[in-house]
ZANU-99908 format. One line per 5 residues: for each residue y, x, z of C-alpha. Coordinates in Angstrom, 3 decimals. Layout:
# residues N
Y,X,Z ~ ...
//
This chain:
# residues 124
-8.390,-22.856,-17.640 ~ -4.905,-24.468,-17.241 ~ -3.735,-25.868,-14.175 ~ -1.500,-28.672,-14.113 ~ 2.045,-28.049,-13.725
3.723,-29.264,-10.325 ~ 4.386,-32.903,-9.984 ~ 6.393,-34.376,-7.213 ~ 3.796,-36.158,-5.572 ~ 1.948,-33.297,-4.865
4.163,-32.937,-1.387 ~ 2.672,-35.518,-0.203 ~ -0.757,-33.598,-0.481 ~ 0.331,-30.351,0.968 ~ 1.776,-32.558,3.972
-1.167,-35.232,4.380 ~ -3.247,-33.041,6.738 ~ 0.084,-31.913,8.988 ~ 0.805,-35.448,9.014 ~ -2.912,-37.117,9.495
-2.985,-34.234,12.117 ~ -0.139,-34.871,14.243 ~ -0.724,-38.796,13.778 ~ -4.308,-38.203,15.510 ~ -3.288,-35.939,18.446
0.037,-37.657,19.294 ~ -0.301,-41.750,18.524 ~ -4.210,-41.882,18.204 ~ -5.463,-39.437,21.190 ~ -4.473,-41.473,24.285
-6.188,-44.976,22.625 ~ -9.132,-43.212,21.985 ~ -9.430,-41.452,25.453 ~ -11.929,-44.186,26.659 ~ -13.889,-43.745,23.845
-16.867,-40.972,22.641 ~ -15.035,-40.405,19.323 ~ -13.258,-37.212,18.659 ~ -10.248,-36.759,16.478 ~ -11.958,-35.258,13.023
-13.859,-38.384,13.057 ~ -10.456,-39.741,12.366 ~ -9.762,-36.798,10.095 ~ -12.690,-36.055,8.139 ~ -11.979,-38.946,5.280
-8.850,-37.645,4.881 ~ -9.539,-34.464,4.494 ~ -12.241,-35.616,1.581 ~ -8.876,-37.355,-0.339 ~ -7.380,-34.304,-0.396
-9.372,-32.089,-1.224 ~ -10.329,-34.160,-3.778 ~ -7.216,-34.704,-5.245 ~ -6.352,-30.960,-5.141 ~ -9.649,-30.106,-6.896
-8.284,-32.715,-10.122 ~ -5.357,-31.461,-9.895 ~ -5.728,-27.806,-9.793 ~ -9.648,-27.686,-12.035 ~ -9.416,-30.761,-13.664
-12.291,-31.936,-12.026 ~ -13.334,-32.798,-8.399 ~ -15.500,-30.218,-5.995 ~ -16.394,-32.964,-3.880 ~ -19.824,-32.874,-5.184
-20.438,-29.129,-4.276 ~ -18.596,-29.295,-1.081 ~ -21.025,-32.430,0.232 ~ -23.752,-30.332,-1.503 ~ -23.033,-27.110,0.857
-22.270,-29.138,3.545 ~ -25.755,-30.753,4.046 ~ -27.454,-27.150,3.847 ~ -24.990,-25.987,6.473 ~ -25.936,-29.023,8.580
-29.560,-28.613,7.921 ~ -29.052,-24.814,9.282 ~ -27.107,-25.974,12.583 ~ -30.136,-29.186,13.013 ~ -32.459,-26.749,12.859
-30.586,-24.141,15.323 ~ -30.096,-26.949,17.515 ~ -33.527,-28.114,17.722 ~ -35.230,-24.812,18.271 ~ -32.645,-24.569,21.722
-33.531,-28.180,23.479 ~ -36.560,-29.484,24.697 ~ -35.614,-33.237,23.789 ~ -33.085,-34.454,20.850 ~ -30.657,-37.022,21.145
-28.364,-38.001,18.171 ~ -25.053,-38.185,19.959 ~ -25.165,-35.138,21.328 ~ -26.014,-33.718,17.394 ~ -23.553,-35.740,16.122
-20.882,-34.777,18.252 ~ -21.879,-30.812,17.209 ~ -22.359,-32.031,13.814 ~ -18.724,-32.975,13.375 ~ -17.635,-30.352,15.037
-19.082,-28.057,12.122 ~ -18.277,-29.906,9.519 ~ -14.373,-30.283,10.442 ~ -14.224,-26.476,10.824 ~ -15.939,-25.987,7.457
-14.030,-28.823,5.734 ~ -10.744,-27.389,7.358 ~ -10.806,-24.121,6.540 ~ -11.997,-25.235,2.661 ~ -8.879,-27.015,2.502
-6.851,-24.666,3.550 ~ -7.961,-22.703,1.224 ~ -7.370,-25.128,-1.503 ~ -3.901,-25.634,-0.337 ~ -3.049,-22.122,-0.296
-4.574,-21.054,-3.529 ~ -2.525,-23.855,-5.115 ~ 0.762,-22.069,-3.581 ~ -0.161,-19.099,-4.800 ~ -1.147,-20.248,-8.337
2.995,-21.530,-8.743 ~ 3.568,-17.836,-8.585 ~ 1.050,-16.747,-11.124 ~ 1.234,-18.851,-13.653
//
């Protein structure tokens, strides 16, 4: 399979999560202080963007599909933890943990992403 060659644009991806990061913890984080809403709420969307438009770019076709797909069975897996270790379920408090896992997860994927694109300039 042939990867796309590098295109200028493609900066903007590798720098989109540094940015989008910094933007939430130094502009966004003491608006939001009042609020119950974390910071990947803010970042999760954007992560999706880019990992879609890495996965085009680099496989010629998107592994957004997959990446939902596996993220539902993780999040069945940590509902399922969560309810065998309360006596009474609330949604916020699941939602909050829910987030939680799926920034990690969706983080660490697109690090990955970014840094198998890196290396691919110096294999191909």
């Amino acid at each position: 399979m042939q990867m796309s060659p590098f295109i200028w644009p493609e900066i903007l991806l590798f720098a989109l999560p540094v940015i989008g990061a910094l933007y939430s913890v130094l502009i966004l984080k003491p608006h939001i202080a009042d609020y119950p809403i974390s910071i990947a709420t803010y970042l999760l969307p954007m992560w999706l963007i880019v990992i879609h438009a890495l996965s085009v770019l680099m496989y010629n076709f998107s592994v957004l599909p997959l990446l939902l797909l596996v993220s539902f069975f993780v999040l069945a897996l940590v509902l399922h933890d969560y309810i065998r270790q309360i006596e009474r379920f609330y949604a916020m408090d699941f939602l909050k943990i829910a987030l939680r896992s799926l920034f990690m997860m969706w983080t660490i994927f697109l690090f990955a992403m970014l840094i198998a694109r890196i290396v691919s300039y110096f294999l191909v």
